[in-house]
N, C-alpha and C positions, 0 to 999 in steps of 0.2 A: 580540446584536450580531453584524453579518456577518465572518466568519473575517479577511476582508481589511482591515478596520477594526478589527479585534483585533493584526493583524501589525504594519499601516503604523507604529507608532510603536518598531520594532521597529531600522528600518533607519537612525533619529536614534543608535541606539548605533554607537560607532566600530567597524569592523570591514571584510574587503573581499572583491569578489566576484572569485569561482572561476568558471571556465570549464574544461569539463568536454568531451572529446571522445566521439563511441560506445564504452563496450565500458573505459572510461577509470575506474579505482577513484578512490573520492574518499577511503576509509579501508577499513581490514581490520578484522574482527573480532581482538579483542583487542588494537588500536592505542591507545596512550595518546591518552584524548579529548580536545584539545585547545582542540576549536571546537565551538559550536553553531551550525545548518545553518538557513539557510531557502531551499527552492526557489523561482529568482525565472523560471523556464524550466525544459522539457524534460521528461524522466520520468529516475530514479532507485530500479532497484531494492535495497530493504533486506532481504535474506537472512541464512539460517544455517545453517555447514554440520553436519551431524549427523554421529554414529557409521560409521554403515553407508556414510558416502561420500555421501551423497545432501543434496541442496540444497533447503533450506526458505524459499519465498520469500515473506516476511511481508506486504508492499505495494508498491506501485507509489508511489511519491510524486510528485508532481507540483505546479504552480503553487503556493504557498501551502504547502506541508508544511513539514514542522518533520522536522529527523532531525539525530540526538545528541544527543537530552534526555534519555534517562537519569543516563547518568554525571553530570549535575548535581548538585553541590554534594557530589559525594564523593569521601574523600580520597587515594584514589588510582585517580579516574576512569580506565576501560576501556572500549572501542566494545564491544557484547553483539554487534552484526551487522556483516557487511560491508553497502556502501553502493558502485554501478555503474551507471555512466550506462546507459541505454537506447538512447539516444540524444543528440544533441550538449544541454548542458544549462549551466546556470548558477545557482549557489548565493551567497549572502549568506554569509559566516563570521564569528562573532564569537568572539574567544578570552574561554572558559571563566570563567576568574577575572574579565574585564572586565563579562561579562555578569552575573555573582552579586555583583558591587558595586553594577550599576544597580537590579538585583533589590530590593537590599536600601536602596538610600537613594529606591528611585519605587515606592510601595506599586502605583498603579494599574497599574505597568510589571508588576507582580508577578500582578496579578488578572488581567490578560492572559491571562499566560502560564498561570495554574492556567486559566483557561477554553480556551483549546486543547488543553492535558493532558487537561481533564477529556472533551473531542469526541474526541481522540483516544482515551483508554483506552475509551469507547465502541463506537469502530468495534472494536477488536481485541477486547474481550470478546464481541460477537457474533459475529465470525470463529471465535472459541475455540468460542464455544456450538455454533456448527456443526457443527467439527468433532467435539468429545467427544458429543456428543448421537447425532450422525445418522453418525459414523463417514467413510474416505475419500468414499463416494458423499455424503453431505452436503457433504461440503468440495467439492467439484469442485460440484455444484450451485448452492452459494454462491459460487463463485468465479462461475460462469459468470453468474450474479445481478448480482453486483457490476460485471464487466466491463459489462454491457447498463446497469447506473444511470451507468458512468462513463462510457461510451463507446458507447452503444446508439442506432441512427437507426431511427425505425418505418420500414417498410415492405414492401408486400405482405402485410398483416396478420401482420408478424412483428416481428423485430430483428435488423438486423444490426450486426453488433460490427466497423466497418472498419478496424480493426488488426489486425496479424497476432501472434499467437498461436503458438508452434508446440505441439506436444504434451506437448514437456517441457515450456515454460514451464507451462503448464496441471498437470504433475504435479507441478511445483516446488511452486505455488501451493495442491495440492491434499494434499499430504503424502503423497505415493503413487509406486509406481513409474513409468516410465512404462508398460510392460507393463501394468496394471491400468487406468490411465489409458486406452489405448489399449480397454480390453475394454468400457470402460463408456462410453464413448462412441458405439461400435458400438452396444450395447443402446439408446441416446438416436438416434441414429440411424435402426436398426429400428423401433424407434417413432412414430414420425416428432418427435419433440420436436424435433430441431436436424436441420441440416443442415449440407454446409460449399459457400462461394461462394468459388471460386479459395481463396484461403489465408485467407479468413474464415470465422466463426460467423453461421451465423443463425437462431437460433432461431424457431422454429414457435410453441412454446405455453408462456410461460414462466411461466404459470399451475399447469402442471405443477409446477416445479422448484420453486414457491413451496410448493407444497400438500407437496411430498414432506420439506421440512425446516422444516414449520409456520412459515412466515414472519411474524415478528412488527410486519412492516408499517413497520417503523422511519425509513424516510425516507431520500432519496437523500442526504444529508447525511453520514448515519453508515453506510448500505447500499452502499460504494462502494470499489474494488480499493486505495486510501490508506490 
């Protein structure tokens, strides 16, 4: 069943939409979870911050995502991530307890939601496999993957990715400094694998980047920056 025909029956629960400016938190890591999210607009990125100060930036959400389903159904639900607009955006809220009563009295409401969980923990264990397998240069190779499935236009026998990116976001994305970030890109560069167009990516040969963290071909569905 297509994702959006798993949602729609999502927005029949009482609950109200959020409007969201750029740059605008919609929760903090460690905020008592209140609400469960569905992006009905814009992008929202879902981060974390780590030790050493540095920002691990988990996905992009967009149209269609779900964000604050973990704390579901526990007893003293916590946001694990921060949650920040991209851009100006709009979310669907449902508070918490309301949503785990309909949960529980609309079985088919319930097999929904386990079939997004279940696409969802898919995209993220192949992001994981990326990175513990093929190390930072994996992770930034798969990010750069994901960005061309979510957001890729052929052309000139290439792809380019017409959002901007800046470098950090990229080393946010890719669990790395941005110093390293910045070294291993130069290397894709020399190469000729990417290139950059004004403050875009366009990748050359993204056959490359497949080949180098054995891509398991999975499908732009689950292979995508969400």
């Amino acid at each position: 069943m297509h994702l959006e025909a798993l949602i729609r029956p999502f927005y029949e629960v009482p609950g109200r939409v959020i409007s969201l400016r750029q740059g605008e938190y919609l929760f903090y890591e460690g905020d008592t979870a209140n609400y469960f999210y569905f992006v009905r607009a814009g992008q929202i990125s879902i981060s974390k911050g780590v030790s050493s100060g540095r920002v691990l930036s988990m996905r992009l959400a967009t149209k269609g995502s779900i964000i604050g389903e973990l704390p579901l159904f526990q007893e003293k639900p916590a946001y694990l991530f921060s949650a920040i607009a991209k851009m100006d955006s709009e979310v669907y809220a449902i508070d918490m307890s309301t949503l785990e009563r309909y949960l529980e009295k609309k079985p088919k409401l319930a097999i929904n939601l386990l079939r997004i969980l279940g696409t969802h923990a898919r995209k993220q264990h192949s992001k994981f496999r990326d990175l513990v397998l093929y190390g930072k240069k994996g992770a930034l190779y798969s990010t750069l993957i994901r960005l061309a499935n979510s957001y890729g236009v052929e052309e000139d026998g290439g792809i380019l990715i017409p959002i901007t990116f800046t470098n950090q976001d990229l080393a946010n994305y890719s669990a790395t400094a941005r110093e390293s970030l910045n070294r291993m890109l130069g290397e894709l560069k020399k190469d000729g694998i990417i290139e950059t167009r004004g403050h875009h990516i366009f990748i050359r040969d993204i056959e490359y980047l497949r080949a180098e963290i054995h891509c398991e071909n999975c499908g732009k569905e689950i292979c995508n920056i969400e």
